[in-house]
C-alpha positions as CSV (number, residue, x, y, z in Angstrom):
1,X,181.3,-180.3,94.2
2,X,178.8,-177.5,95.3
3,X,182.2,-176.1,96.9
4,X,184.2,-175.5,94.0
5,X,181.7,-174.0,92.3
6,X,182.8,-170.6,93.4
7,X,186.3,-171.1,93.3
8,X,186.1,-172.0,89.8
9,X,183.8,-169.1,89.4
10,X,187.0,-166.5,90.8
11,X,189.4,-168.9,88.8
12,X,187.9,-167.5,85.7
13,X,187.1,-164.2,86.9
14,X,190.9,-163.5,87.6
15,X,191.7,-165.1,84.5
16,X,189.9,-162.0,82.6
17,X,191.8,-159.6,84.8
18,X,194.5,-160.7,84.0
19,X,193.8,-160.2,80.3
20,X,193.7,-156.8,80.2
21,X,196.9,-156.0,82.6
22,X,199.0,-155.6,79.8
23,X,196.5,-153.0,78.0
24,X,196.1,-151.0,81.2
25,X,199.7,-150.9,81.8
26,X,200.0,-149.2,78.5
27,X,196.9,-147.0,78.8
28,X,198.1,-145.9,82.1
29,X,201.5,-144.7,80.4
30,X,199.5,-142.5,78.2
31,X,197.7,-141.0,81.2
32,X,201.0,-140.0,82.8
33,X,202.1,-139.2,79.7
34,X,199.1,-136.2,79.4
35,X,199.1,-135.1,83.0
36,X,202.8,-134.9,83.2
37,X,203.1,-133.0,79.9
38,X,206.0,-135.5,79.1
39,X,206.3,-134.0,75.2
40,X,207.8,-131.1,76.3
41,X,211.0,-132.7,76.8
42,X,211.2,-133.2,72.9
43,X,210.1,-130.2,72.0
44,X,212.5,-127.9,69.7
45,X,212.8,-125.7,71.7
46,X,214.0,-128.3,74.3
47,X,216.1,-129.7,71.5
48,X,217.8,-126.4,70.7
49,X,218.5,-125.3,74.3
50,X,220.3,-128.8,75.0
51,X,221.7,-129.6,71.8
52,X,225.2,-129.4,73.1
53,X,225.2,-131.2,76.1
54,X,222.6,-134.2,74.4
55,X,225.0,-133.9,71.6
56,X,228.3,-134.4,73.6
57,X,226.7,-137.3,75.9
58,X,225.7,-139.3,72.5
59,X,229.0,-139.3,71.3
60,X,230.8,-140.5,74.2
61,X,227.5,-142.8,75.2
62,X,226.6,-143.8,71.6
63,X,225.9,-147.4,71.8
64,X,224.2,-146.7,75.8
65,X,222.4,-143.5,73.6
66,X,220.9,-146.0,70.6
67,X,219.9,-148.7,73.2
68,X,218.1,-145.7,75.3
69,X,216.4,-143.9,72.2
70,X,215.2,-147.1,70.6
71,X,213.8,-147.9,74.5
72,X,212.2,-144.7,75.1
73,X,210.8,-144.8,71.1
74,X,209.0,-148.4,72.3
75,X,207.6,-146.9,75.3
76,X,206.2,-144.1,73.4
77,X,204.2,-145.8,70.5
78,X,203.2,-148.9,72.3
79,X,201.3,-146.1,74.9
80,X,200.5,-144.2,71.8
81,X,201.8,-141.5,73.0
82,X,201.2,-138.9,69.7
83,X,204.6,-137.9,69.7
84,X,206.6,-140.3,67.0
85,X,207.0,-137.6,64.6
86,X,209.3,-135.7,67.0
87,X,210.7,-138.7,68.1
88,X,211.7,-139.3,65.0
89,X,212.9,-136.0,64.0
90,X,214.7,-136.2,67.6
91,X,216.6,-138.7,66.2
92,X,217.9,-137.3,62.6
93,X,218.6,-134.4,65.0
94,X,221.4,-136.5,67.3
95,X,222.0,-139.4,66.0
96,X,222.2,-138.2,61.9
97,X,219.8,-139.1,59.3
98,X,220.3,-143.0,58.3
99,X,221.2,-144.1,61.8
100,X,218.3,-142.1,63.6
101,X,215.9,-143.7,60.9
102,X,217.2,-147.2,61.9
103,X,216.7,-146.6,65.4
104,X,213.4,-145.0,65.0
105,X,212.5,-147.8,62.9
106,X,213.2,-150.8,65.0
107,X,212.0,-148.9,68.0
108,X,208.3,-148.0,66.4
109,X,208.3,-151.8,65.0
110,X,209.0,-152.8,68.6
111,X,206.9,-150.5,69.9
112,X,203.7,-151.3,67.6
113,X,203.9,-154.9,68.7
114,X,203.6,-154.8,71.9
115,X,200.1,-152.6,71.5
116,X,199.2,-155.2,69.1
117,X,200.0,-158.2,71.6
118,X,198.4,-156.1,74.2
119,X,195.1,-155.2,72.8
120,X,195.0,-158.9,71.3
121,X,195.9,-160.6,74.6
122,X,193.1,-158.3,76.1
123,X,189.8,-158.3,73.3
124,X,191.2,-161.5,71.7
125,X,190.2,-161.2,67.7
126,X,186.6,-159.8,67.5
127,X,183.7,-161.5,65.9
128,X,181.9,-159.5,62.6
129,X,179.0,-158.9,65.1
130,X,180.9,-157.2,67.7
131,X,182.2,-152.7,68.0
132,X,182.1,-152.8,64.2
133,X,182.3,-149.1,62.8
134,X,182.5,-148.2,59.0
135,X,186.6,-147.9,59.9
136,X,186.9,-151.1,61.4
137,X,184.6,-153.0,58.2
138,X,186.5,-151.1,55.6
139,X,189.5,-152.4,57.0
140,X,188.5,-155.9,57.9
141,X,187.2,-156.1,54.2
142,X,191.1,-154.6,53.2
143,X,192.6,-157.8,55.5
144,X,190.5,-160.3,54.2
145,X,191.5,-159.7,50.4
146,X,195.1,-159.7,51.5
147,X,196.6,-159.4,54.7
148,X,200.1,-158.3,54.2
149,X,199.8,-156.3,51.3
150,X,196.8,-154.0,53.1
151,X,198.9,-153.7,56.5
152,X,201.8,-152.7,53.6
153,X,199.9,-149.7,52.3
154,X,198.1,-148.9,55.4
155,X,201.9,-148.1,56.6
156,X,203.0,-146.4,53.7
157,X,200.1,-144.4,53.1
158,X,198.7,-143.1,56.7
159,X,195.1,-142.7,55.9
160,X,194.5,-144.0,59.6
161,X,196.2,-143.0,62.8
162,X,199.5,-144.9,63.6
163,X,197.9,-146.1,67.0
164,X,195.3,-146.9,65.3
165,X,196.6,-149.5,62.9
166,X,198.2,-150.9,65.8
167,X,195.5,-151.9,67.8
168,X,192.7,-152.8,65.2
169,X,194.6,-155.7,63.2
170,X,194.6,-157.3,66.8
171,X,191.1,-157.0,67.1
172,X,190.8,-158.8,63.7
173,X,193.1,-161.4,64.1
174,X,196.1,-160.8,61.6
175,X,199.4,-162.9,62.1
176,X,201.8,-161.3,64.4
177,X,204.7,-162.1,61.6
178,X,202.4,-160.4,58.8
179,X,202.0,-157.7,61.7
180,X,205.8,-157.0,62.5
181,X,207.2,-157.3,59.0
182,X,205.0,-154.9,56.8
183,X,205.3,-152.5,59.5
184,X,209.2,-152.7,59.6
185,X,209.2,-151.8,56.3
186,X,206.1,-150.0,55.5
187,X,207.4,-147.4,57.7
188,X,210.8,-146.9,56.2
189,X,210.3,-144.5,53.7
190,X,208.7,-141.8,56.3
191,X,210.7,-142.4,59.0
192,X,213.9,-141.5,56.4
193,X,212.1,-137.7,55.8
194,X,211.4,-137.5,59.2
195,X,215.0,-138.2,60.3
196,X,216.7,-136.3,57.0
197,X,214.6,-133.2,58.1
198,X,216.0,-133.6,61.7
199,X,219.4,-134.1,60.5
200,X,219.0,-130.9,58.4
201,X,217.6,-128.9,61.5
202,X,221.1,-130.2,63.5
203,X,223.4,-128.6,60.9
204,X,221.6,-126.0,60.2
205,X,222.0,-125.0,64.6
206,X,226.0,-126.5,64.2
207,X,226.3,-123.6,62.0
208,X,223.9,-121.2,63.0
209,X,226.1,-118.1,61.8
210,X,226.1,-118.8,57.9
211,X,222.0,-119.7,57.7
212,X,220.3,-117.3,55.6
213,X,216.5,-117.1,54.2
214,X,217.9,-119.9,51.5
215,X,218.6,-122.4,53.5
216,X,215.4,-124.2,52.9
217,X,216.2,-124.6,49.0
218,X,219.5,-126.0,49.8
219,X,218.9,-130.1,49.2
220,X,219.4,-130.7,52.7
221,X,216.1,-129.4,53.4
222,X,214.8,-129.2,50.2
223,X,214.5,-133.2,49.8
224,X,212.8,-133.9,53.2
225,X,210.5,-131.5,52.8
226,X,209.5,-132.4,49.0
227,X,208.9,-135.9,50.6
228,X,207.6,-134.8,53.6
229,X,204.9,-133.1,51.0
230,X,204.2,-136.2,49.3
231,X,203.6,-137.9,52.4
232,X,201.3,-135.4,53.6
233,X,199.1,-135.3,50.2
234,X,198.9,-138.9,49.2
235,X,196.4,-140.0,51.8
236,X,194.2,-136.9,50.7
237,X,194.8,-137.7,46.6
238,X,194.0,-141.5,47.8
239,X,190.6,-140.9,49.5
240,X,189.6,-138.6,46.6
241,X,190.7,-141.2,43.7
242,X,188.1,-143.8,46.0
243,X,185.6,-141.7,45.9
244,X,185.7,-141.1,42.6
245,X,185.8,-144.6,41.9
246,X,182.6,-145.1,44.3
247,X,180.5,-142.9,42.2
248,X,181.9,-144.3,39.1
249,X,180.5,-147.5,40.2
């Protein structure tokens, strides 16, 4: 008995290794991510200077292109790497505005839940006692009114960082399906700007001779960025409307 002791002992201590292998498999692609400077390689510039070739490859590769985007997409937000916005854009830019969306859209979804399975398989769901920060309590308080319908707006209207609002839910125990389906479609209608803009960006190099100083009142830029105006103020006009209402109260 006295024998086993121990090996129960590094039983359970390799158990908890374990644990976190997923999360440090995904922190670790972050790392690289920073020291190899890997955002470069959607840069516009980049974009611009291989439009041509990426362009000509997609259309001859276009269902091996949508399987590698919506791959490389995962990879990217489930190592939150801070790039999804020119991924995004990326993908209005090759692959044209409603199918670039869709593809962005199932690969962030995809993406997202594998942080959130990581950081829950690692932390588990957190007690009220434990890491709680004003951030994490307002939230918490926002899931225990109503799950779905908070992890709806917290998509639509980013007051928090993406990354952010994948990993926390984990740490508060929230369903997985609640998880998956209000970020699938919480973060439709800012993935379409994003990928309209980027689709406006590719015609506007396609036909680089006829662009003048207009161009950006022409609706194919106009929209996006009219959107991607309301996207940027609402979290601001949000968080002053709740303050207001905090010192009404």
């Amino acid at each position: 008995m006295l024998g086993k002791k121990p090996n129960s002992q590094l039983l359970l201590k390799k158990q908890r290794i374990k644990k976190f292998v997923p999360f440090s498999i995904l922190l670790s692609g972050l790392i690289v991510f920073w020291f190899l400077n890997v955002n470069k390689f959607i840069s516009y510039e980049w974009l611009t200077e291989n439009q041509i070739e990426l362009t000509n490859w997609i259309a001859d590769n276009d269902f091996l292109a949508s399987v590698v985007y919506v791959l490389v997409y995962i990879v990217i937000v489930s190592c939150s790497m801070p790039v999804g916005t020119a991924m995004t854009i990326a993908g209005g830019f090759f692959f044209g505005p409603v199918l670039g969306a869709s593809l962005s859209v199932i690969g962030a979804t995809g993406g997202a839940a594998i942080a959130f399975l990581a950081a829950r398989f690692a932390f588990g769901p957190l007690s009220k006692k434990r890491f709680v920060t004003p951030i994490i309590s307002q939230m918490r308080d926002g899931f225990e009114r109503n799950a779905f319908g908070y992890m709806l707006f917290l998509r639509l209207i980013p007051i928090f960082p993406f990354f952010m609002v994948n990993l926390v839910p984990a740490f508060l125990g929230i369903k997985l399906m609640i998880f998956i389906v209000s970020t699938f479609l919480g973060i439709i209608p800012g993935t379409l700007i994003y990928s309209y803009l980027g689709g406006g960006l590719s015609s506007v190099l396609l036909r680089w001779e006829d662009v003048d100083q207009n161009i950006i009142f022409t609706p194919l830029f106009l929209f996006p960025l009219i959107g991607l105006g309301v996207l940027v103020l609402t979290p601001i006009i949000y968080k002053k409307w709740k303050r207001f209402r905090e010192r009404e109260s």
